[in-house]
C-alpha positions as CSV (number, residue, x, y, z in Angstrom):
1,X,-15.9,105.3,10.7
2,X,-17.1,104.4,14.4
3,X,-19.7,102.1,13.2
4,X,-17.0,99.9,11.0
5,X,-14.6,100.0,14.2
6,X,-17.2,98.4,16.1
7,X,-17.9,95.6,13.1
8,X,-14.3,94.9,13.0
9,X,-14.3,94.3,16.8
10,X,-17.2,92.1,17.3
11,X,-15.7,89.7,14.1
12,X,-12.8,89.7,16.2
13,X,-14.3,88.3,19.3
14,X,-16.3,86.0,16.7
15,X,-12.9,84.7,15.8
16,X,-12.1,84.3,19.2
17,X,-15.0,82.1,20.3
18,X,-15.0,80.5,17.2
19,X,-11.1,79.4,17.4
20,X,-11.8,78.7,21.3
21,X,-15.2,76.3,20.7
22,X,-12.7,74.5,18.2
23,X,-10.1,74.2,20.2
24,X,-12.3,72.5,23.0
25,X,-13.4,70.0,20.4
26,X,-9.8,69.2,19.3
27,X,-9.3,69.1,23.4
28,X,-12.4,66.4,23.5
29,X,-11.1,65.0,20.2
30,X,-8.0,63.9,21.6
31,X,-9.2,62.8,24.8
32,X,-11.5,60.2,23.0
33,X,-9.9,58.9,20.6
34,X,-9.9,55.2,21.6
35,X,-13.9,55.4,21.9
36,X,-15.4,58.1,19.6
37,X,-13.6,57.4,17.0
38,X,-13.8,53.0,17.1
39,X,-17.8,54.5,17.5
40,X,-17.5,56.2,14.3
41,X,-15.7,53.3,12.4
42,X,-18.7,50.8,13.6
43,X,-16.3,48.6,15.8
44,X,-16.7,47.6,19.6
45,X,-14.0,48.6,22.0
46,X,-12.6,45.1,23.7
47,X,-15.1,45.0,26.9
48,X,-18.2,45.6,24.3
49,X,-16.8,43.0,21.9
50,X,-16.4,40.5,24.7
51,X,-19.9,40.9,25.7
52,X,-21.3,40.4,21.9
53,X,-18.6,36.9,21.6
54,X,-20.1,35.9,25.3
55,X,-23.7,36.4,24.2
56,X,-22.9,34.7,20.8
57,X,-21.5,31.7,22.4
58,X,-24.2,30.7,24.4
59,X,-26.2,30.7,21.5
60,X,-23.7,28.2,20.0
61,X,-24.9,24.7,19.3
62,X,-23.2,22.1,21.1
63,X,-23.5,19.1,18.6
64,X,-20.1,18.0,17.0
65,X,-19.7,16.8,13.9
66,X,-17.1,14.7,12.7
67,X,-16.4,13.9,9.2
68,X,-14.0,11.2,8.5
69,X,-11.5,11.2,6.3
70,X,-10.7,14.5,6.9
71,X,-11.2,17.6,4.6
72,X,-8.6,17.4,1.5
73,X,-7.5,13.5,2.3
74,X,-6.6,11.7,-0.5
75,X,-5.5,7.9,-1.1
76,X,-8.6,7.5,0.6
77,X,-9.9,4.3,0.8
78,X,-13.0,3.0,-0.9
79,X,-15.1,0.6,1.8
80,X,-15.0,2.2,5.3
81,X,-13.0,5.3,5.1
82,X,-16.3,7.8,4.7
83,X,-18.7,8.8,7.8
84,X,-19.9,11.1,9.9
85,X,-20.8,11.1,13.2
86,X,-22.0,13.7,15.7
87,X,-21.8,13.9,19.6
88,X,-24.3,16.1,21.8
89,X,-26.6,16.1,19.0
90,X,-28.2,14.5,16.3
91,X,-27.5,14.8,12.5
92,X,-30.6,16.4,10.5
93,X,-29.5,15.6,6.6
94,X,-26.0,14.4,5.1
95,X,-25.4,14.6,1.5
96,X,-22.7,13.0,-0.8
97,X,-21.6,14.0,-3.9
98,X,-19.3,13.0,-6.5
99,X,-17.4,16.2,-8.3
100,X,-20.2,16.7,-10.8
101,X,-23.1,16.5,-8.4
102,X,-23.7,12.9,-8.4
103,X,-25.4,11.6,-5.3
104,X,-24.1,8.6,-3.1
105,X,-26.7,6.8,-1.6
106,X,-25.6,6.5,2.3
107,X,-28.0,5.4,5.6
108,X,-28.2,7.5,8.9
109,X,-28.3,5.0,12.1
110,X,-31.6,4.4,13.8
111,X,-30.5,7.4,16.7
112,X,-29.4,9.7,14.0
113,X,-25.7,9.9,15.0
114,X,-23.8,7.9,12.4
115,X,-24.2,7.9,8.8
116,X,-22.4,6.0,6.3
117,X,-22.1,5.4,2.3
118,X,-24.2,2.5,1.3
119,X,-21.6,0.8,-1.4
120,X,-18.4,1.0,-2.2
121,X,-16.9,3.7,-3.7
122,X,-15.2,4.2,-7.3
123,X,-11.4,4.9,-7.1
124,X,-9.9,8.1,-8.5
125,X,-12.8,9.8,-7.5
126,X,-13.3,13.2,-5.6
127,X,-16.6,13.1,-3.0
128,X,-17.8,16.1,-1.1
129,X,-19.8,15.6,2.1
130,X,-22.3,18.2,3.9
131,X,-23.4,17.6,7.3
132,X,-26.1,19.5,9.4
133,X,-26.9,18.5,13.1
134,X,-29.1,19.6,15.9
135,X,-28.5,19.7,19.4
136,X,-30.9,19.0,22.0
137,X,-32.2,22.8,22.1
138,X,-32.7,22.6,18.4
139,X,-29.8,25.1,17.1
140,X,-28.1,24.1,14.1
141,X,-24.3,23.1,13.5
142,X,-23.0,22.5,9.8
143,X,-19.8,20.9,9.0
144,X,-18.3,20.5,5.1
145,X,-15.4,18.3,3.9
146,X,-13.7,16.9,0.3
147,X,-11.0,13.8,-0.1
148,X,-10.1,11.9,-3.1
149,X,-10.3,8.7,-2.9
150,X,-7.3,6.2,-3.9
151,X,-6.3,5.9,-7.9
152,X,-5.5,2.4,-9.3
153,X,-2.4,3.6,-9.8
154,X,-1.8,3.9,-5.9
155,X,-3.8,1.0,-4.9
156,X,-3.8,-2.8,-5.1
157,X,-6.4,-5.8,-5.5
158,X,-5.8,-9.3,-4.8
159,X,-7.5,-11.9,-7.6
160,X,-7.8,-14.9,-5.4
161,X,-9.6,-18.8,-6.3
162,X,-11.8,-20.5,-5.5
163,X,-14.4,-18.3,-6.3
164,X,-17.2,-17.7,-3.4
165,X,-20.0,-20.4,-2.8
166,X,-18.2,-23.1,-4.8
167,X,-17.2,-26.7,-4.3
168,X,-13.9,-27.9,-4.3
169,X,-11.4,-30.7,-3.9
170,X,-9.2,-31.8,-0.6
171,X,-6.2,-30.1,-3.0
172,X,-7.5,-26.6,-3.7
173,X,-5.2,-23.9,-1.8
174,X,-6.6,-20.4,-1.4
175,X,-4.4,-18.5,-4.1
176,X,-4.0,-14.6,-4.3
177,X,-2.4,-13.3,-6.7
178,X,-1.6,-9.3,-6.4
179,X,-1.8,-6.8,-9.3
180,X,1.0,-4.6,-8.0
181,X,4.1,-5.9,-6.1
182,X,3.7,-6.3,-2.3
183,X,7.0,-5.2,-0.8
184,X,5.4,-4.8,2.5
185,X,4.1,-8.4,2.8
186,X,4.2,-8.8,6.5
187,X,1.1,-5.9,6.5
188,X,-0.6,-7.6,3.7
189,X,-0.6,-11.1,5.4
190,X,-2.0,-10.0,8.4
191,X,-4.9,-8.5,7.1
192,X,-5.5,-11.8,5.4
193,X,-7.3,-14.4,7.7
194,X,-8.4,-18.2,6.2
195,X,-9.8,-20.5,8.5
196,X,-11.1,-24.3,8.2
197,X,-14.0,-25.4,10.1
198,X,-12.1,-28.3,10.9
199,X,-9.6,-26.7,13.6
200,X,-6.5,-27.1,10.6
201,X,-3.9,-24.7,11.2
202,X,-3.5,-22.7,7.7
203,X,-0.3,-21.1,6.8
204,X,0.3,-18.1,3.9
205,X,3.2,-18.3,1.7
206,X,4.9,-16.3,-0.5
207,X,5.9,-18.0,-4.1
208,X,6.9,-13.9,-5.1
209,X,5.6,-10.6,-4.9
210,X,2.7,-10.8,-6.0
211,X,1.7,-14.1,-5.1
212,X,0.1,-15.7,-1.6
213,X,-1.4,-19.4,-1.2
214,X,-2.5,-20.5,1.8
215,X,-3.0,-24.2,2.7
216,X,-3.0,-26.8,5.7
217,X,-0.5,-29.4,6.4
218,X,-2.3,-31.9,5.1
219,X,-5.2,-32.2,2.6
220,X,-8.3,-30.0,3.7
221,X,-10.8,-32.6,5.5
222,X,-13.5,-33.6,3.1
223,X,-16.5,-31.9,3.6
224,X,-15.4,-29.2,5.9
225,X,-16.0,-25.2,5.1
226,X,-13.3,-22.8,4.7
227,X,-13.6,-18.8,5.4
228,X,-11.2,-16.5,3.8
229,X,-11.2,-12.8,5.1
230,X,-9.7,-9.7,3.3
231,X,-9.3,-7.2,5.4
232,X,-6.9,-4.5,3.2
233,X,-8.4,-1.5,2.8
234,X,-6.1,0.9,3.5
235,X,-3.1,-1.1,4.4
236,X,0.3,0.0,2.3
237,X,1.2,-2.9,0.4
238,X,4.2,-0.8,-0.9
239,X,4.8,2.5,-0.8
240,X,2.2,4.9,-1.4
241,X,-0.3,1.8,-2.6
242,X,-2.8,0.8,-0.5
243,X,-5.2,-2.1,-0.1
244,X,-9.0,-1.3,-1.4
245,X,-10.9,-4.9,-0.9
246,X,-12.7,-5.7,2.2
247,X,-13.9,-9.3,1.8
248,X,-15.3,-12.6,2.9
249,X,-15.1,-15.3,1.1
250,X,-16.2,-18.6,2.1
251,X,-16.4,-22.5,0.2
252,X,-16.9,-26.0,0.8
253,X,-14.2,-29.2,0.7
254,X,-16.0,-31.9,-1.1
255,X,-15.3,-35.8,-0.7
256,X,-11.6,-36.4,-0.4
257,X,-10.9,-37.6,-4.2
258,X,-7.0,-38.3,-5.3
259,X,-6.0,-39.9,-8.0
260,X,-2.8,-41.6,-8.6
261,X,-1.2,-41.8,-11.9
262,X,2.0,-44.6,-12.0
263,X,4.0,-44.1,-15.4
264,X,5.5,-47.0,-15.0
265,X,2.6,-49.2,-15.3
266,X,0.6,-47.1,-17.1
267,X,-2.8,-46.9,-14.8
268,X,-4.6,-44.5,-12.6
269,X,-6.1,-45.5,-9.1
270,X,-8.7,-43.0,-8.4
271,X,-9.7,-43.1,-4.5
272,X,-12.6,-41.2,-2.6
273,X,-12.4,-41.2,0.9
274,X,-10.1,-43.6,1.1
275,X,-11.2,-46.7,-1.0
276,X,-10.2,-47.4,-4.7
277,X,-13.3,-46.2,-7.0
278,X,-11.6,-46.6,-10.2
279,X,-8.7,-48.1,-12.0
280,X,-8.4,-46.5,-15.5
281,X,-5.7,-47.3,-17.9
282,X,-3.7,-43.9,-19.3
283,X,-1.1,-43.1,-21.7
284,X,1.5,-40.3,-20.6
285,X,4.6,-38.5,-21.4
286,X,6.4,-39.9,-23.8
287,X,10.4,-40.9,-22.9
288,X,11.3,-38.2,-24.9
289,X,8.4,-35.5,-23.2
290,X,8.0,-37.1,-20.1
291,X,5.1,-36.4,-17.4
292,X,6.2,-34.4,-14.0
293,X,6.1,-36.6,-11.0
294,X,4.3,-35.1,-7.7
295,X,1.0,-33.8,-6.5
296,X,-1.0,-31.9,-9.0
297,X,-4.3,-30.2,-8.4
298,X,-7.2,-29.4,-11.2
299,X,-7.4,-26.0,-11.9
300,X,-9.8,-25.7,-15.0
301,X,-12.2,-28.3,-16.5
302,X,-13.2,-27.8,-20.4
303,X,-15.8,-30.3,-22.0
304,X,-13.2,-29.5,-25.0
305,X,-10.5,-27.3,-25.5
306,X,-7.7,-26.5,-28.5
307,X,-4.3,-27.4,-27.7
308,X,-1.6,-26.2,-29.9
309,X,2.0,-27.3,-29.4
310,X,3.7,-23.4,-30.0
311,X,1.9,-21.9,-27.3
312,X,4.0,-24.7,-24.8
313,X,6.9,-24.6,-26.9
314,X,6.5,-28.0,-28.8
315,X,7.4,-26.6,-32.5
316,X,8.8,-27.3,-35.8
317,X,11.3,-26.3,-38.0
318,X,8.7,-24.1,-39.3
319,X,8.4,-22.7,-35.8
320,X,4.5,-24.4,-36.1
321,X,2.9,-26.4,-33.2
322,X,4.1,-30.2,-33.3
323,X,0.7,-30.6,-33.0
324,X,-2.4,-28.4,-32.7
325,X,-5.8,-30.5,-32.0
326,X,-8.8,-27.8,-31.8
327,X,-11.5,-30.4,-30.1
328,X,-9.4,-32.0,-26.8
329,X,-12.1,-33.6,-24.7
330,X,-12.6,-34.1,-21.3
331,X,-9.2,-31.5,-20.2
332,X,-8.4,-30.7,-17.1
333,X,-5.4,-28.7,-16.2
334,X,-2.4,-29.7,-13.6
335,X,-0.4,-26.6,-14.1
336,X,0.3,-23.7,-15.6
337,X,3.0,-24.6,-18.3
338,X,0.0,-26.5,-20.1
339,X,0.0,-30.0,-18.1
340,X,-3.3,-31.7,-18.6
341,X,-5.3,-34.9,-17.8
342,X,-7.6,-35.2,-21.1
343,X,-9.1,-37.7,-23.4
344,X,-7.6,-38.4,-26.3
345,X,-9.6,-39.8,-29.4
346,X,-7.0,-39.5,-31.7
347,X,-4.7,-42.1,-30.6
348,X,-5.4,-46.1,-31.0
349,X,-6.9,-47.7,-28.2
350,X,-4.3,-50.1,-27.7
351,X,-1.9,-47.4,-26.5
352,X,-3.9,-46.8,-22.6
353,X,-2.4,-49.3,-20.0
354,X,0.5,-50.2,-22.8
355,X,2.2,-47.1,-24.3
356,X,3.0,-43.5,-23.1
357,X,3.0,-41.2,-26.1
358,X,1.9,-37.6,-24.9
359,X,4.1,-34.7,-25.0
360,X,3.6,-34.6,-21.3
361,X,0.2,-34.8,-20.7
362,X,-2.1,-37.4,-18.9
363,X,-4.0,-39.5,-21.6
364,X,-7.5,-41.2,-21.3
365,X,-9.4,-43.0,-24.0
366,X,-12.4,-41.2,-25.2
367,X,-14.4,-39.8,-28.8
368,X,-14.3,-37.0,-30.8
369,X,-16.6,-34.4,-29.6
370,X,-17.1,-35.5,-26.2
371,X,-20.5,-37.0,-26.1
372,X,-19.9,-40.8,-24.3
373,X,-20.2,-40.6,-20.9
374,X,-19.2,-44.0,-20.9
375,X,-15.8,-43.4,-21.9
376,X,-13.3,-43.4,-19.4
377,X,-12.2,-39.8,-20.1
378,X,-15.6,-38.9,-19.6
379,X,-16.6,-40.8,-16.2
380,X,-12.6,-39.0,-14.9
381,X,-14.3,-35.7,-16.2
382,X,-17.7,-36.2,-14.8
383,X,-16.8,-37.4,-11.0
384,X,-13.7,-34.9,-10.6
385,X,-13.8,-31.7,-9.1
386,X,-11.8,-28.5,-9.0
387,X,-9.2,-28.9,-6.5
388,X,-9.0,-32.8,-6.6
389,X,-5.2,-34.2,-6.7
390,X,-3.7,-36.0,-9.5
391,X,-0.5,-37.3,-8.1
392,X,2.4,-38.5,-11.0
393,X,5.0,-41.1,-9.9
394,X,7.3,-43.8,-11.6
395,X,7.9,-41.0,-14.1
396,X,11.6,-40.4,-15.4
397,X,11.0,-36.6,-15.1
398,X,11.8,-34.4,-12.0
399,X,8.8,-33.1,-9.7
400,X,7.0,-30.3,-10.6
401,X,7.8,-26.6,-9.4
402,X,5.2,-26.1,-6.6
403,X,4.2,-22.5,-8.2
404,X,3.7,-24.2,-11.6
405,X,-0.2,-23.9,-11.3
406,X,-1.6,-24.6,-7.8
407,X,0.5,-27.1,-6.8
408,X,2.3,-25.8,-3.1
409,X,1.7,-29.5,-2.4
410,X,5.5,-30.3,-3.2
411,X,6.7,-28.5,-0.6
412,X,7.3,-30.2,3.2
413,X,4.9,-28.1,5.7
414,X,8.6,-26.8,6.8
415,X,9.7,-25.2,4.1
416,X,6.4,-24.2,3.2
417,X,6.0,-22.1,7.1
418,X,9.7,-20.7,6.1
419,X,7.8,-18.7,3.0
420,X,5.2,-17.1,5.9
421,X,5.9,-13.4,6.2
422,X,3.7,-13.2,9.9
C-alpha cells in the first residue's frame, strides 16, 4: 500500500512540472508571436525584409528600356510606330514577332540604343516585341510588349498621280484621292506637303471628301521638279481611322506644251514653250453633242482603245451604244465622263478643218490600227505628254466641271484657295 502511495505522489508532481514546463512555453509562445512564428512560416519581419529589398536593389540594372507603342496599343500605325530604345545601357538582342512566330527583320543603331523594324508593317496584324539590355556593370534588364496594328477598316490610303519618277506636262495637278471619307481634312492637309523647285506657291483643295488636288496659280514652269510628301501615319482622318502612308514622291515638268482647240474654225494650235509647233485640222462635237469649252489636261494615252457609246450614255432605242468602235487610235483622255482627243479613221478625210461630227470628242485624221506616224493623230500622240493642256473654245457648250478628270484649271486661283482646308 505505501509503495503505491508514493507512485501516485511522484506522477503527481510529474504532472506538476509537466503542466508548469508547458505553461512557460505557452508564456514564451505568446510573447513571440510576431517573430517565432513569421520564422516558422518562412517570412522576414519588416526590418529583415527591408534589408533583403535594399540588397536586391543594388543589384538592379540601371538600363531602361522603352518600347514604343506601348504594351496592348492597337490602331497602331504601320511605318514608325514600333521601337525600342534604352537609356543607361545598351540593348543585347530585340526580337519581333508576328502572332504565329514570324520574325520581323529590324536594325539595332551603331551604339546599340535604338532599334527599329526594317519595313513596313502589314495592317491587322498583332506583333510582340522582347527586349534585353545591359548596363554598364553588365546586369541584365528585360522588357516585353504586344499592340495590334491598324485594320483597313480603321485606316485610310491616299491613291495619288503622277506616279513617282515620271514626266509630265505644265497641266498635271498632284491628285489624291482617299479610300475612306476625310471628315477631318484640316489634319489630313497638313500632313500633305508639295513643293515646286521653282519657288511656286501650291495650294490643296478639296473637290469632296475624298478627294485633294494641289496645283500653282499658274501652269507648273517647264522643266522644273516637284516633291510631294505624305506624312499620315497616324493622323485621324475621321474618327477612329487613321493615316498609314509615309511617302515622298517626287517628278519632273517637261516643256510647257498646250494646245488649243477653236471649234469654230475647226483647228488646233499646238505651242511648246511658247511658239506655234503645229497647226492640225480637227473635227469635234457635233451641234447636237457638242465639245466642253476650257482647259483640259491628258490623263491616259492608249495606242488604241474601244469606245462604246452605252458606257457614256450615247444609246439606242435598244438601249445599245450609238456607236461602239473596238480599235480608237491615238486616244488620249480630257476627262472623266469619257472626253477624248483621238484619231479617227473611220470618218472621211474631208470632215478635219470643215465639219465637227463627234459625239463630243476631239477628232484627228489617222488609219486603222495605228501604225503611220505620219498621220496627224499620230505626230499629236507621239509629241504629247501626260499632263499637257488641251484647251476647248468657240464651242457652243458650257465649260467643263473642274473635278470632271484633272481639270482644277477652271477655277480662278481664288476660288480655288477658298477650297484649302489649312
Amino acid at each position: 500500500m505505501e509503495k503505491r502511495v508514493m507512485t501516485d505522489s511522484k506522477r503527481r508532481r510529474g504532472l506538476v512540472v509537466a503542466s508548469a514546463v508547458l505553461g512557460g512555453v505557452l508564456v514564451l509562445s505568446a510573447c513571440s508571436e510576431g517573430a517565432d512564428d513569421a520564422s516558422a512560416e518562412g517570412t522576414k519581419s519588416p526590418s529583415s525584409q527591408a534589408q533583403v529589398d535594399e540588397a536586391a536593389a543594388k543589384d538592379t540594372s540601371e538600363a531602361q528600356i522603352a518600347i514604343s507603342p506601348k504594351n496592348g496599343a492597337t490602331n497602331v500605325g504601320i511605318n514608325n510606330d514600333a521601337k525600342v530604345t534604352v537609356t543607361k545601357g545598351t540593348l543585347s538582342e530585340v526580337t519581333m514577332t508576328t502572332a504565329d512566330g514570324t520574325d520581323v527583320p529590324g536594325t539595332m543603331s551603331d551604339d546599340s540604343t535604338s532599334w527599329q523594324p526594317d519595313g513596313q508593317l502589314d495592317r491587322s496584324t498583332t506583333y510582340k516585341i522582347t527586349a534585353s539590355a545591359k548596363d554598364a556593370k553588365g546586369r541584365a534588364a528585360h522588357e516585353n510588349s504586344s499592340f495590334t496594328t491598324v485594320s483597313p477598316s480603321n485606316s485610310f490610303i491616299g491613291n495619288f498621280t503622277p506616279e513617282d519618277g515620271s514626266t509630265v506636262g505644265v497641266g498635271m495637278p498632284v491628285s489624291i484621292n482617299f479610300d475612306k471619307a476625310i471628315s477631318d481634312q484640316k489634319a489630313v492637309q497638313e500632313g500633305i506637303t508639295v513643293t515646286s523647285s521653282s519657288g511656286q506657291e501650291v495650294v490643296g483643295h478639296w473637290f469632296n471628301s475624298q478627294r485633294l488636288d494641289f496645283r500653282p496659280e499658274q501652269y507648273w514652269e517647264g522643266n522644273s521638279t516637284v516633291t510631294l510628301k505624305l506624312d499620315l501615319d497616324g493622323v485621324e482622318g475621321a474618327p477612329g481611322v487613321f493615316g498609314v502612308q509615309q511617302k515622298t514622291v517626287t517628278f519632273t515638268i517637261g516643256r510647257n506644251q498646250v494646245s488649243t482647240v477653236d471649234a469654230q474654225s475647226k483647228t488646233m494650235t499646238v505651242t511648246r514653250d511658247g511658239q506655234t509647233v503645229k497647226t492640225i485640222p480637227i473635227s469635234s462635237g457635233s451641234p447636237e453633242n457638242p465639245t466642253y469649252n476650257g482647259q483640259m489636261v491628258i490623263s491616259e494615252k492608249f495606242k488604241e482603245t474601244r469606245m462604246n457609246g452605252a458606257t457614256v450614255g450615247f444609246t439606242d432605242d435598244d438601249g445599245k451604244g450609238e456607236y461602239d468602235i473596238k480599235d480608237v487610235p491615238h486616244a488620249m483622255r480630257l476627262s472623266t465622263s469619257g472626253t477624248f482627243i483621238h484619231g479617227n479613221y473611220w470618218g472621211a478625210k474631208s470632215i478635219f478643218g470643215s465639219v465637227n461630227t463627234s459625239h463630243g470628242c476631239v477628232g484627228l485624221a489617222d488609219v486603222k490600227g495605228a501604225g503611220d506616224d505620219n498621220q496627224p493623230a499620230a505626230w499629236f500622240y507621239n509629241n504629247s505628254l501626260i499632263g499637257d493642256v488641251v484647251v476647248v473654245k468657240n464651242s457652243p457648250d458650257k465649260t467643263i466641271k473642274p473635278d470632271n478628270g484633272l481639270n482644277g484649271w477652271n477655277l480662278n486661283w481664288a476660288d480655288w484657295q477658298a477650297g484649302s482646308a489649312v
